[in-house]
C-alpha positions in Angstrom: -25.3 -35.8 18.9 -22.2 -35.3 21.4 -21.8 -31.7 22.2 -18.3 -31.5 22.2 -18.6 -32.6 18.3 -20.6 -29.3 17.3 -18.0 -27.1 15.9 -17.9 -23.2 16.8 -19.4 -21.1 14.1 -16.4 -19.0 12.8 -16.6 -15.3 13.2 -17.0 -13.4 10.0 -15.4 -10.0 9.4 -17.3 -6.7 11.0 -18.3 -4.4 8.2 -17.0 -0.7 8.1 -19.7 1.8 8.9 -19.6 4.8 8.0 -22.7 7.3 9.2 -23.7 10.7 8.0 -26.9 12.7 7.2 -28.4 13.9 4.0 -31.3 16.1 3.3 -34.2 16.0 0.6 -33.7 16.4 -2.3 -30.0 14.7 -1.7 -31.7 11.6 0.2 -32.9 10.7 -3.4 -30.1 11.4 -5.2 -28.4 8.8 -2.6 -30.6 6.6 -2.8 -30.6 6.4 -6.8 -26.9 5.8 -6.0 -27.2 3.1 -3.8 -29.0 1.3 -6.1 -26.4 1.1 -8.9 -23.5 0.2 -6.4 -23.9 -3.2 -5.5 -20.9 -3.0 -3.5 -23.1 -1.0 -0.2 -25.4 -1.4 1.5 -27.2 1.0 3.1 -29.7 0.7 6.7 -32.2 4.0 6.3 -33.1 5.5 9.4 -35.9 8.6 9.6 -35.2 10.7 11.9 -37.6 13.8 12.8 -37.0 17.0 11.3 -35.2 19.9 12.7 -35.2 22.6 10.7 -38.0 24.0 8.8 -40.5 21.5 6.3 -36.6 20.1 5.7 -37.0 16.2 6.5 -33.3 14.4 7.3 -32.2 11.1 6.8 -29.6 9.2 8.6 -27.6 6.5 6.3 -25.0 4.0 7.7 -23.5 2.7 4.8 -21.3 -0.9 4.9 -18.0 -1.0 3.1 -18.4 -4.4 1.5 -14.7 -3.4 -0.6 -12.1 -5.4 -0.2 -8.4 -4.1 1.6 -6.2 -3.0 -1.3 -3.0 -3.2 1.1 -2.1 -6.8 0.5 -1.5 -5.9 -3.1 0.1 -3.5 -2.6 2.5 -4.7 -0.3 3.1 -8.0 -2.3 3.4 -5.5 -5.6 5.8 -3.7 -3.9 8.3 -6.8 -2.7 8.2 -8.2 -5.5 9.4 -5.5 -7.9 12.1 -4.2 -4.9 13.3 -8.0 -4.7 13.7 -7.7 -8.4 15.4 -4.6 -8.6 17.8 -5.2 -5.3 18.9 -8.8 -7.1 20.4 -6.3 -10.0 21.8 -4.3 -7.2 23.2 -7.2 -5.2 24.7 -7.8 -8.2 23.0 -11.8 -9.6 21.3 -10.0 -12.2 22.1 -7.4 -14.9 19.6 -4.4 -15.6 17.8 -5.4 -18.2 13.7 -5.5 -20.0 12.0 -7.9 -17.3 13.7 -5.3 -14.0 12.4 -2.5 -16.1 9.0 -4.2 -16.9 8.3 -5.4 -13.7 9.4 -1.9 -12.4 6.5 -0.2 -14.6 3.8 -2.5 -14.2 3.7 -4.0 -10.7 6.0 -1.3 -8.9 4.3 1.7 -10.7 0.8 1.4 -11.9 0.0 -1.1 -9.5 0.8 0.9 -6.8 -1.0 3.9 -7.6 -3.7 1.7 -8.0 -3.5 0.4 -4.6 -3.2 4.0 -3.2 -6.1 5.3 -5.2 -8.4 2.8 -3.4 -6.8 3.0 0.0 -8.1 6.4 -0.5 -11.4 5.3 -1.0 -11.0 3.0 1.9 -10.1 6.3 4.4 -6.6 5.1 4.5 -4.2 7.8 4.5 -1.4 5.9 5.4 -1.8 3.3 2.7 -2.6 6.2 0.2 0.3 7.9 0.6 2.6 5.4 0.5 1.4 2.9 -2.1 0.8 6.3 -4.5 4.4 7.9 -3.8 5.9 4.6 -4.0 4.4 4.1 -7.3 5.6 7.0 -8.2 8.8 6.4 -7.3 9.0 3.6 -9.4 7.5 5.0 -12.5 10.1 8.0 -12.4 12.7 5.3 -11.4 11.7 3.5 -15.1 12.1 6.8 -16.7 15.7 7.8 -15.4 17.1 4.1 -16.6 15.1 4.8 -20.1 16.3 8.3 -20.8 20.1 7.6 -22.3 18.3 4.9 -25.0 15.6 7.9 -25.9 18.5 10.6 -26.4 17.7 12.4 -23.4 21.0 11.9 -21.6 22.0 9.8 -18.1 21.6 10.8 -14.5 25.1 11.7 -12.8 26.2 10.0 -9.9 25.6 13.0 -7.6 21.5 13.7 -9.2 21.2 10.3 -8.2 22.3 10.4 -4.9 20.0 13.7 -4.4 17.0 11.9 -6.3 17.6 8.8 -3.7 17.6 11.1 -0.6 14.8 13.0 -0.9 13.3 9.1 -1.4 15.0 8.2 1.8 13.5 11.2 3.6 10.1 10.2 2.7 10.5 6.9 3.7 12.0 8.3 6.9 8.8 10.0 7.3 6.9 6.5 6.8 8.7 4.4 9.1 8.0 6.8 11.7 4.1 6.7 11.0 4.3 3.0 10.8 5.0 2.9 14.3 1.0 2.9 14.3 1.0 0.0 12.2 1.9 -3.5 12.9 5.5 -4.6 13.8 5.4 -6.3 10.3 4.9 -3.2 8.7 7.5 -1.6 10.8 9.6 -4.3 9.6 8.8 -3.5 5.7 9.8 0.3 5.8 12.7 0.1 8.1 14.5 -2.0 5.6 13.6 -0.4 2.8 14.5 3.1 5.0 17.9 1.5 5.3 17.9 0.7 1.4 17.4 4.5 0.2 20.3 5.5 2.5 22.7 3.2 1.4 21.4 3.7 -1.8 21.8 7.5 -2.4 25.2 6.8 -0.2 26.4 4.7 -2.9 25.4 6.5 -5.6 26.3 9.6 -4.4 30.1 8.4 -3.5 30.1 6.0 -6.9 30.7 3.4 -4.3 29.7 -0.2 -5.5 30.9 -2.0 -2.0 27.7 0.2 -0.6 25.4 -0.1 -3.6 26.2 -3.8 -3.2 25.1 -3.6 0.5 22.1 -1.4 -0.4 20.8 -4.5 -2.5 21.0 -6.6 0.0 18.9 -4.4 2.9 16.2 -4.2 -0.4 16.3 -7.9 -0.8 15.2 -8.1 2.7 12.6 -5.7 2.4 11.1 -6.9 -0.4 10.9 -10.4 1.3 9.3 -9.0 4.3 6.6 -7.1 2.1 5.7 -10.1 0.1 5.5 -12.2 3.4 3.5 -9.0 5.1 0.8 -9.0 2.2 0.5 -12.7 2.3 -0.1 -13.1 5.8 -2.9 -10.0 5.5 -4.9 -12.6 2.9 -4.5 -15.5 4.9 -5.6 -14.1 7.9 -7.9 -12.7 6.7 -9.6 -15.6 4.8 -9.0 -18.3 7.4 -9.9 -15.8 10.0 -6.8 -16.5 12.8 -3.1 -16.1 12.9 -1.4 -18.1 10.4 1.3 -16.1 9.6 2.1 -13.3 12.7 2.0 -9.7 12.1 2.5 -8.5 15.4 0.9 -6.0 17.5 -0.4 -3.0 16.0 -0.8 0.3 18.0 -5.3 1.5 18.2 
């Protein structure tokens, strides 16, 4: 056989490990754990003991968990496109904006930030919980004049949208250790709040008209940034380019 036909063995991801110590009688506690997560796995190292008849185990444990960010991002574009073709004005507000808004813009996203927390990702579990939260309060303001609980003015809505457009401020600036695609994502959507709470605030529909737009974009670039993560990922080069991302 021709050694230029033997194909290289592709690379397969490198686990997160995660070391600690544990003492008796917690090392059997863990280890009754480990057994009933199938999820970790766990490399036991004895190490001698320093501190009385006390014996202390080393664990590294491999986080076999999936990334939750994909979903998220691609949860999020979608149900910004949505919303932002209402606000572009092709679409009217109406039960599938509203639906989408609950489902994948709220509970999915505090999903995805509830197991970015698990994963040690505070960046990803801040935003994808606030986010969702966003959205589920969002749901609530356009559903309170139908449940007798009056409308938003112009001017709550331009204060509700700002304080949203501070926190993303706050985002994009910690996505600058992120990649350029996610820089991408929370600039535009940075530049959506503003325009936005500007709009709202000034009952200007020339600048709620331009607000749609800037979330159109955004929520394009989130659905392509969450695709690109899983195809990466599972073909394990650059298909789709993220850009760099700052160690």
């Amino acid at each position: 056989m021709r050694s230029d036909s033997i194909q290289p063995e592709v690379p397969t991801p490198t686990p997160v490990v995660k070391p600690f110590h544990v003492k008796w009688p917690a090392t059997t506690l863990l280890e009754q754990t480990l057994k009933r997560r199938p999820d970790f796995h766990a490399d036991v190292h004895s190490i001698s003991a320093t501190a009385g008849d006390e014996q202390s185990t080393a664990y590294l444990i491999r986080d076999t968990t999936a990334n939750p960010v994909p979903l998220g991002l691609i949860g999020l574009g979608m149900s910004i496109l949505l919303l932002n073709f209402h606000f572009a004005g092709f679409i009217p507000m109406d039960a599938m904006i509203v639906g989408m808004g609950t489902f994948c813009g709220g509970v999915e996203q505090v999903m995805v930030g509830i197991m970015a927390w698990k994963k040690n990702n505070i960046f990803a579990a801040t935003t994808f919980s606030s986010l969702g939260l966003f959205w589920l309060s969002l749901v609530a303001i356009i559903l309170s004049p139908s449940l007798g609980m009056g409308k938003a003015s112009p001017a709550a809505m331009g204060f509700y949208l700002s304080i949203w457009a501070l926190f993303t401020a706050g985002i994009f600036l910690a996505s600058f250790r992120r990649s350029r695609a996610i820089r991408v994502v929370f600039g535009l959507l940075l530049t959506f709040f503003i325009l936005l709470a500007a709009g709202h605030a000034s009952s200007s529909p020339i600048l709620i008209h331009i607000a749609g737009y800037a979330g159109i974009l955004s929520g394009i670039s989130a659905i392509y940034t969450g695709l690109a993560h899983v195809m990466n990922e599972l073909f394990h080069k650059t298909l789709l380019p993220l850009g760099v991302q700052h160690s």
